[in-house]
Residue frames relative to the residue before (quaternion, step in Angstrom):
aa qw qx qy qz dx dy dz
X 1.0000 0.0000 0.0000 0.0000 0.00 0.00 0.00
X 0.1339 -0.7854 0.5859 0.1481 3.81 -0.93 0.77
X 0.5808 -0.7145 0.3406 0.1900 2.47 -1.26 1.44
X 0.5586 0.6772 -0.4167 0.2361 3.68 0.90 -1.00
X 0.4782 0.7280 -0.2856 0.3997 3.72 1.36 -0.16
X 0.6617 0.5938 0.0198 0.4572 2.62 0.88 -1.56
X 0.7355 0.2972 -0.1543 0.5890 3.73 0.71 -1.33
X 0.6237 0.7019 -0.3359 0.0735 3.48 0.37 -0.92
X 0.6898 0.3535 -0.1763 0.6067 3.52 1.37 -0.65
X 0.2766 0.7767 -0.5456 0.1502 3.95 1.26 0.09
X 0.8596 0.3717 -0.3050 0.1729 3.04 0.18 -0.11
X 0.5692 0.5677 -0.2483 0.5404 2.75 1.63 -0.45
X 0.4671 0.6213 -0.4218 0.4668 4.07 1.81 0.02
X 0.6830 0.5758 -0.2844 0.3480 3.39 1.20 -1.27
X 0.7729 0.4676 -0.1677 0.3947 3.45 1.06 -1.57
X 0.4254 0.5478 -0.4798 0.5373 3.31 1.86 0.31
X 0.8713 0.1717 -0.2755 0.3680 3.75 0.27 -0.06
X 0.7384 0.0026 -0.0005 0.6743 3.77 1.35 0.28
X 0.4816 -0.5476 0.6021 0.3251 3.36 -1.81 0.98
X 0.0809 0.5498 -0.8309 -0.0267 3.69 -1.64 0.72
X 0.6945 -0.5651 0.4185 0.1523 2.75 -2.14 0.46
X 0.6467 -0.3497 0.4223 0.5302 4.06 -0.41 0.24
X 0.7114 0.4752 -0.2305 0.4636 3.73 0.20 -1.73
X 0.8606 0.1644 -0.2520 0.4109 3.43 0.29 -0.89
X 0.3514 0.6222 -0.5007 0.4885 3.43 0.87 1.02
X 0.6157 0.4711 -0.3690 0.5126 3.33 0.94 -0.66
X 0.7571 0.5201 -0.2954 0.2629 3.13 0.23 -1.39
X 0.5795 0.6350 -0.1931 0.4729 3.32 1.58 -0.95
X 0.5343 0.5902 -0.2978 0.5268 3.61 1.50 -0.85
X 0.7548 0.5039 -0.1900 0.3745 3.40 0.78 -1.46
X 0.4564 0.6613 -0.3026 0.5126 3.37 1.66 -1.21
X 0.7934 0.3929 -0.2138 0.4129 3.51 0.32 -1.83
X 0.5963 0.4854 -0.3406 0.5411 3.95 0.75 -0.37
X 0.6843 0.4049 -0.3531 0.4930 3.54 0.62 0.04
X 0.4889 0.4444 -0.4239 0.6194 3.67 0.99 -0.56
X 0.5412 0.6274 -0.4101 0.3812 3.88 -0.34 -1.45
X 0.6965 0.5827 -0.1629 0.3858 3.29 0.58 -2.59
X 0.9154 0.1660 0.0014 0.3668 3.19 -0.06 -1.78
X 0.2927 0.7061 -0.5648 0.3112 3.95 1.61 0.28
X 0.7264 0.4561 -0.3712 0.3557 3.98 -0.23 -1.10
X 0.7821 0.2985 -0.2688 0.4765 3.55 0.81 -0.49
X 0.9057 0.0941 -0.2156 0.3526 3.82 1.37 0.08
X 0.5806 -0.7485 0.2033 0.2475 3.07 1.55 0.63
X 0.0814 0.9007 -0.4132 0.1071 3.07 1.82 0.78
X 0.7432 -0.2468 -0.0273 0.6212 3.85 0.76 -0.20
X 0.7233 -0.5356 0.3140 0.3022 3.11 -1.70 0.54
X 0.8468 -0.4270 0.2382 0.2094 3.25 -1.17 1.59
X 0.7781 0.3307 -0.2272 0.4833 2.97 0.21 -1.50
X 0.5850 0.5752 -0.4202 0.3878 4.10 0.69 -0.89
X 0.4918 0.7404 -0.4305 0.1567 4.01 0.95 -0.76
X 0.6177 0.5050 -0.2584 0.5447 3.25 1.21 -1.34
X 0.5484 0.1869 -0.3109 0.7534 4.73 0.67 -0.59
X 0.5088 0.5472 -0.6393 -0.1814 3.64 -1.06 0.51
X 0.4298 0.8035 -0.2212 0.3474 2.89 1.58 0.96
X 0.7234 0.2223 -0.1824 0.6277 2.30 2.18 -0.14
X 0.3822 0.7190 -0.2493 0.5242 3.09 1.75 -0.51
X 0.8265 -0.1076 0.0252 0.5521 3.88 0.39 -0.67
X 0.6357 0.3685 -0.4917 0.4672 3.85 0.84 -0.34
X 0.7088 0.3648 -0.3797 0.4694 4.18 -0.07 -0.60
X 0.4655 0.6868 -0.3480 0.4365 3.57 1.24 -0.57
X 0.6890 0.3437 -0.1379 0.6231 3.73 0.50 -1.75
X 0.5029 0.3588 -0.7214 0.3129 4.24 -0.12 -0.19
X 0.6499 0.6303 -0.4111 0.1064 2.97 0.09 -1.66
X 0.6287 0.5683 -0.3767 0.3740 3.78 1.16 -0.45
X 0.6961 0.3559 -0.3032 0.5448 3.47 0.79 -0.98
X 0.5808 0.6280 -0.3306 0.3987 3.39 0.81 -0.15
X 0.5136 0.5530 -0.3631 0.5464 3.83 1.40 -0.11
X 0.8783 -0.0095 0.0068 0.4779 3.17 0.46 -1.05
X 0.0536 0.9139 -0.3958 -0.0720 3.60 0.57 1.27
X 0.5019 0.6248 -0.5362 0.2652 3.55 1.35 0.55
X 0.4280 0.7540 -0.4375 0.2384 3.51 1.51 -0.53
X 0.3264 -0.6776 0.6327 0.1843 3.22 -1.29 0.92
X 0.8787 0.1349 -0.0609 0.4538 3.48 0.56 -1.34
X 0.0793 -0.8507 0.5162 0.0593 3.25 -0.96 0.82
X 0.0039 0.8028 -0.5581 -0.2098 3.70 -1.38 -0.05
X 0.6786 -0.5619 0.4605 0.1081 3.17 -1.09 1.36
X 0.4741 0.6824 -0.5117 -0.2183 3.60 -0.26 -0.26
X 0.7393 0.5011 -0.2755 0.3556 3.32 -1.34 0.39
X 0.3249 0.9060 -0.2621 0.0705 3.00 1.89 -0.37
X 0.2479 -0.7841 0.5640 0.0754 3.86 1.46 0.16
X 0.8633 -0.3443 0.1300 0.3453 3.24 -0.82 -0.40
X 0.5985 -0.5461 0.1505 0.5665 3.72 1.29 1.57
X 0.6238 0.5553 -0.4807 0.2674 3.65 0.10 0.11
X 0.6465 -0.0776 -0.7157 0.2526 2.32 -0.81 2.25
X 0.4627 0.8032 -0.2452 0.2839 3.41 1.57 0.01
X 0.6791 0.4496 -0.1585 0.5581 2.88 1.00 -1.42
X 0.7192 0.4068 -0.2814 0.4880 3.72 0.59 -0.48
X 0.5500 0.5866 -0.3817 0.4557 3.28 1.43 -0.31
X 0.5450 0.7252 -0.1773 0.3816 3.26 1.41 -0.86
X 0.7111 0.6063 -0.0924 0.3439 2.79 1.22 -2.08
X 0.4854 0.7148 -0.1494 0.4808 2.91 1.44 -1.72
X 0.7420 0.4668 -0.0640 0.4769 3.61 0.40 -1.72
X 0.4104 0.6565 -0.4894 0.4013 3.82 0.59 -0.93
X 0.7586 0.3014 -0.3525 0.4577 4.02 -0.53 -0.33
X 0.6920 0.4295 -0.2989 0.4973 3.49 0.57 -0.74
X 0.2432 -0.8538 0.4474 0.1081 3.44 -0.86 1.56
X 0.5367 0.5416 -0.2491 0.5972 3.51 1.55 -0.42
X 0.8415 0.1748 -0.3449 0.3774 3.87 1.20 0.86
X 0.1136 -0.8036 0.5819 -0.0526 3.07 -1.46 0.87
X 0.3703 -0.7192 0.5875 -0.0212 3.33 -1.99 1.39
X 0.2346 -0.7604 0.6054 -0.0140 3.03 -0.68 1.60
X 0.0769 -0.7470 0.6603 0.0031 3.61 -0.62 1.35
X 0.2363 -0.7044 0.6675 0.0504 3.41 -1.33 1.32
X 0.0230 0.8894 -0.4531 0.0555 3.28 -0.69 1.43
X 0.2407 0.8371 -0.3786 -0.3132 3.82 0.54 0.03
X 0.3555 0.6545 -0.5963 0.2994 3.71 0.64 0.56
X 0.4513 -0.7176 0.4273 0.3143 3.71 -0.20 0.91
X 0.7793 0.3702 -0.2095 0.4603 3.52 0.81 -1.43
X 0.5262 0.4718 -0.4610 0.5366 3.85 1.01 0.25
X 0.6766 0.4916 -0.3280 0.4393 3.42 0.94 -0.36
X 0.5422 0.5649 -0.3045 0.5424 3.54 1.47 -0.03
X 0.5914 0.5655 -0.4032 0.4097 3.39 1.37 -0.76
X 0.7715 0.5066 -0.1759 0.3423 3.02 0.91 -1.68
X 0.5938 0.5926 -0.2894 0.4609 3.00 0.77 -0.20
X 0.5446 0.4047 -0.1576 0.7175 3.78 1.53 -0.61
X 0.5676 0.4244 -0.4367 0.5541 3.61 0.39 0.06
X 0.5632 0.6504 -0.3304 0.3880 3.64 0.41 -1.63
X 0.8291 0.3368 -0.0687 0.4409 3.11 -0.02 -2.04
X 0.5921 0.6209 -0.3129 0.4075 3.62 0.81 -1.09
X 0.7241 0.2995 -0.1102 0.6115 3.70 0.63 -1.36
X 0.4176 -0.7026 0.5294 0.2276 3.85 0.63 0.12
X 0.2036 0.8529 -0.3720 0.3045 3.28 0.76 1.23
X 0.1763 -0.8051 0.5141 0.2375 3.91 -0.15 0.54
X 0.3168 0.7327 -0.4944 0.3440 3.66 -0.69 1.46
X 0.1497 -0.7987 0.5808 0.0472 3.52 -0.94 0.23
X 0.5740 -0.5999 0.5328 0.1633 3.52 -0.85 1.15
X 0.4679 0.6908 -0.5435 -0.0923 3.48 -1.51 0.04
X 0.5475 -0.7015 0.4278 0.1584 3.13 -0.94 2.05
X 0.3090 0.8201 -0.3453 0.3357 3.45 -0.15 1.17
X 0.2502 -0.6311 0.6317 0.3742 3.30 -0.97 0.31
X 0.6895 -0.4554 0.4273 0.3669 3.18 -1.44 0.97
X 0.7672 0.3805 -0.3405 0.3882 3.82 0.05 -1.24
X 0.6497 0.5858 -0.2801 0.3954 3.57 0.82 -0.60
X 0.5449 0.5176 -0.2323 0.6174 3.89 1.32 -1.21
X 0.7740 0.2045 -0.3525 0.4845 3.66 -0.05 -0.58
X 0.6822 0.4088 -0.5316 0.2914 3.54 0.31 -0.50
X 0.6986 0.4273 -0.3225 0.4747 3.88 0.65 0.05
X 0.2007 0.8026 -0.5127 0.2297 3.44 1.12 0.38
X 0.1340 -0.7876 0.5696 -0.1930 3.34 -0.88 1.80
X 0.5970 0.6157 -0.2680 0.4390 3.54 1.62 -0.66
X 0.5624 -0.5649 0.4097 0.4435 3.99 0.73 0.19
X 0.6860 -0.5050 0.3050 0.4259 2.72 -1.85 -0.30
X 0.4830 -0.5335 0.6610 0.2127 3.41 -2.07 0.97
X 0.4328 -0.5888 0.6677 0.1418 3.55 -1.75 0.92
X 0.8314 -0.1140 0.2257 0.4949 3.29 0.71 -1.59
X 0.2486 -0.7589 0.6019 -0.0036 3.29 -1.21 1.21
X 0.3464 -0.7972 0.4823 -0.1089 3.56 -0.96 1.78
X 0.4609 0.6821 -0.5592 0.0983 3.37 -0.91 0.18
X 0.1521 -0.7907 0.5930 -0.0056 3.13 -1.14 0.69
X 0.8231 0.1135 -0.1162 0.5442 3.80 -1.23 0.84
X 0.4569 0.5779 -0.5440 0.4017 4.35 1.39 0.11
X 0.8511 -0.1876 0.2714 0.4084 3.77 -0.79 -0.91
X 0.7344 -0.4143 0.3173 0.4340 3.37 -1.95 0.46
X 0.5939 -0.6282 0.3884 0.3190 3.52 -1.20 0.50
X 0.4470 0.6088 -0.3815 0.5329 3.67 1.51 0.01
X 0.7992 0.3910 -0.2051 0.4077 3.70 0.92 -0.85
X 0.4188 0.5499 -0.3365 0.6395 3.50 1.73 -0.69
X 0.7691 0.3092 -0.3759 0.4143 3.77 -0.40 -0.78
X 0.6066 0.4297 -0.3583 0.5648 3.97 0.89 -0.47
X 0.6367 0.5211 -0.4313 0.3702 3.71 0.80 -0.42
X 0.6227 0.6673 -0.0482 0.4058 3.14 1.34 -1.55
X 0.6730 0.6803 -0.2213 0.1879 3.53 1.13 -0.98
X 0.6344 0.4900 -0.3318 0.4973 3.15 1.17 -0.32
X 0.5490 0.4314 -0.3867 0.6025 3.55 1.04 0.04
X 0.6065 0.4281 -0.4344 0.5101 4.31 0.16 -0.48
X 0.8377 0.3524 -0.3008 0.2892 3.31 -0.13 -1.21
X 0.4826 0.5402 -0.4247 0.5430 3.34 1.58 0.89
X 0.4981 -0.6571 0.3356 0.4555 3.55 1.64 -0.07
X 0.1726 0.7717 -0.5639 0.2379 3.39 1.09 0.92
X 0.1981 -0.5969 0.7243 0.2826 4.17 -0.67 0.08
X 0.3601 -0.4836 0.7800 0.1678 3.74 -2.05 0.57
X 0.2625 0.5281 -0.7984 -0.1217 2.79 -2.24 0.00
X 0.4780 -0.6958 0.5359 -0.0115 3.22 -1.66 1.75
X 0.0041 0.7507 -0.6280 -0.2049 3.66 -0.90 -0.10
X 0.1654 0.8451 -0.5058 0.0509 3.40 -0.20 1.55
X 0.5668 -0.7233 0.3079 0.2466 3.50 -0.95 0.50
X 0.7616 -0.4420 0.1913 0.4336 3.76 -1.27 0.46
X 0.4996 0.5573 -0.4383 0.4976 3.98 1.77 1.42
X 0.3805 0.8757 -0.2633 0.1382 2.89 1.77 -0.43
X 0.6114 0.5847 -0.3383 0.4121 3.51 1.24 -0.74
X 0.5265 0.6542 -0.3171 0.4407 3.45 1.50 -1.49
X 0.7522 0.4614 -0.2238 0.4138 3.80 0.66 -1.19
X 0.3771 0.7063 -0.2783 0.5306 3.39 1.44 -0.63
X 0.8327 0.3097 -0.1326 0.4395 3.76 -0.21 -1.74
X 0.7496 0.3750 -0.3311 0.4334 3.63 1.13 -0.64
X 0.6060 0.5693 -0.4157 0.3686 3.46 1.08 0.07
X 0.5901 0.6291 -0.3166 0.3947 3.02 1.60 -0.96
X 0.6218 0.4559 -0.4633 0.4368 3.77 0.92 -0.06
X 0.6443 0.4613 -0.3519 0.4982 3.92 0.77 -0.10
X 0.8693 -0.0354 -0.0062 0.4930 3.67 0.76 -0.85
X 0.3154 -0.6443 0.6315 0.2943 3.32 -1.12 0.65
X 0.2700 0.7314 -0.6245 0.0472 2.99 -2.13 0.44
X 0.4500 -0.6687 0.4552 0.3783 3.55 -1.27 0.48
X 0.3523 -0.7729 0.5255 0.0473 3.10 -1.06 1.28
X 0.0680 0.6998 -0.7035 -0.1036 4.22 -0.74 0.07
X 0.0934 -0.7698 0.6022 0.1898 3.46 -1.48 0.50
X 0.0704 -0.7918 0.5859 0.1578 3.48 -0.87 0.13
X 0.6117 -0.5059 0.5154 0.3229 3.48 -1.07 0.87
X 0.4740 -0.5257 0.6544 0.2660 3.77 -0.83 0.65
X 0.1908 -0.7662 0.4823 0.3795 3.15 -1.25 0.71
X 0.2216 0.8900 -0.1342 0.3752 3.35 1.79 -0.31
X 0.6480 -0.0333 0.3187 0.6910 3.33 0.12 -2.15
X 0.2642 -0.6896 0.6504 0.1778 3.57 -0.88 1.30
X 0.5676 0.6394 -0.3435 0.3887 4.31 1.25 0.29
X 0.7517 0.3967 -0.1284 0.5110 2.87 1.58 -0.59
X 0.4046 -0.8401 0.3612 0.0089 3.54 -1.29 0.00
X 0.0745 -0.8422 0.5069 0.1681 3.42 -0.04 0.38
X 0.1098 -0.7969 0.5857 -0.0994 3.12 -0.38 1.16
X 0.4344 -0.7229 0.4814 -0.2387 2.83 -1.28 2.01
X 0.1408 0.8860 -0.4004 0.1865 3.58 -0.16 1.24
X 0.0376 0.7497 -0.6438 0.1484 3.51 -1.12 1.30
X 0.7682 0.1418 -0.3121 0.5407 2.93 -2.12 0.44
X 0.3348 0.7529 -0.5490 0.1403 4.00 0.06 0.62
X 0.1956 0.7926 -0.5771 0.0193 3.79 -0.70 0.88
X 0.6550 -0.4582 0.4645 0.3811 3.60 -1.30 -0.05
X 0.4745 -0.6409 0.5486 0.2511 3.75 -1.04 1.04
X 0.8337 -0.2934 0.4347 0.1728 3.17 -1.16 0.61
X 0.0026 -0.7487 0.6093 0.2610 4.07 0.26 0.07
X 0.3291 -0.7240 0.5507 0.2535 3.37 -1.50 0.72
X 0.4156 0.6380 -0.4726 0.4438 3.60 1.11 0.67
């Protein structure tokens, strides 16, 4: 597949859903040529999306730093191949007083990211890890906000996620046009305030937006 499809209208995909700067247009360019680069040998997203991955996962992933753009610090989990991280990242790059902590435990996706990071001049740090293991030793201060996107049911992301909330961390989710179902079954394990926003992307889907989140009460 050639890429020159693919890249050729990038910018004009972005400024259909939000103003970015010249700089972080680049950086995004560079991001995308490295995915492009390193897909055939790791499978950073699914094939078919290569030809939308401009919209499909780069206008997709603003939308995260874009919920909550006063955050300073963030953590990624699950971040596979930087999408919403790495762009979260990207986004951030001018601002010295912030930074994105991607949890990764595929070793070689963690090599991407980490070459993304440095490649696109990005403030952030990598850790190879199983999610449950990285946060329970968490040494890096406090977290504003905790990401993921396309990882697991929202009952399992908010247990993934907890040791960083119950420091008063806020979430935001990218879930799809099931999203309400996941909503009602989490809501028996944890309370929280919820905000939704219409994707701008997929008008089926959501970005869903969380605070003050804790674990119910067990009834055992």
């Amino acid at each position: 597949m050639t890429s020159a499809p693919v890249l050729k209208s990038s910018g004009e995909v972005v400024r259909k859903y939000g103003d970015v700067s010249r700089e972080t247009l680049e950086r995004l360019q560079i991001y995308v040529d490295l995915v492009l680069k390193w897909q055939p040998a790791q499978n950073l997203v699914a094939p078919s999306t290569l030809p939308e991955i401009w919209t499909r996962h780069i206008a997709d992933s603003l939308q995260t730093q874009w919920s909550y753009p006063e955050a300073q610090t963030w953590v990624d989990i699950g971040s596979g191949g930087g999408f919403p991280g790495i762009v979260t990242a990207i986004l951030l790059a001018d601002r010295s007083d912030a930074h994105v902590h991607l949890i990764e435990s595929n070793q070689r996706k963690a090599a991407f990211l980490r070459t993304a990071l440095r490649e696109t001049g990005s403030n952030g740090t990598v850790h190879p890890g199983r999610i449950e293991s990285v946060a329970k030793e968490w040494a890096h201060g406090k977290v504003d906000v905790v990401s993921a996107r396309a990882l697991a049911s929202l009952d399992l992301l908010f247990k993934l996620s907890e040791p960083f909330t119950a420091q008063g961390a806020r979430a935001v989710f990218h879930k799809g046009q099931d999203f309400q179902r996941e909503v009602n079954e989490a809501s028996d394990r944890w309370r929280f305030d919820l905000v939704e926003q219409t994707s701008l992307v997929d008008p089926t889907s959501r970005m869903l937006l969380f605070s003050n989140i804790s674990a119910r009460p067990s009834s055992l």
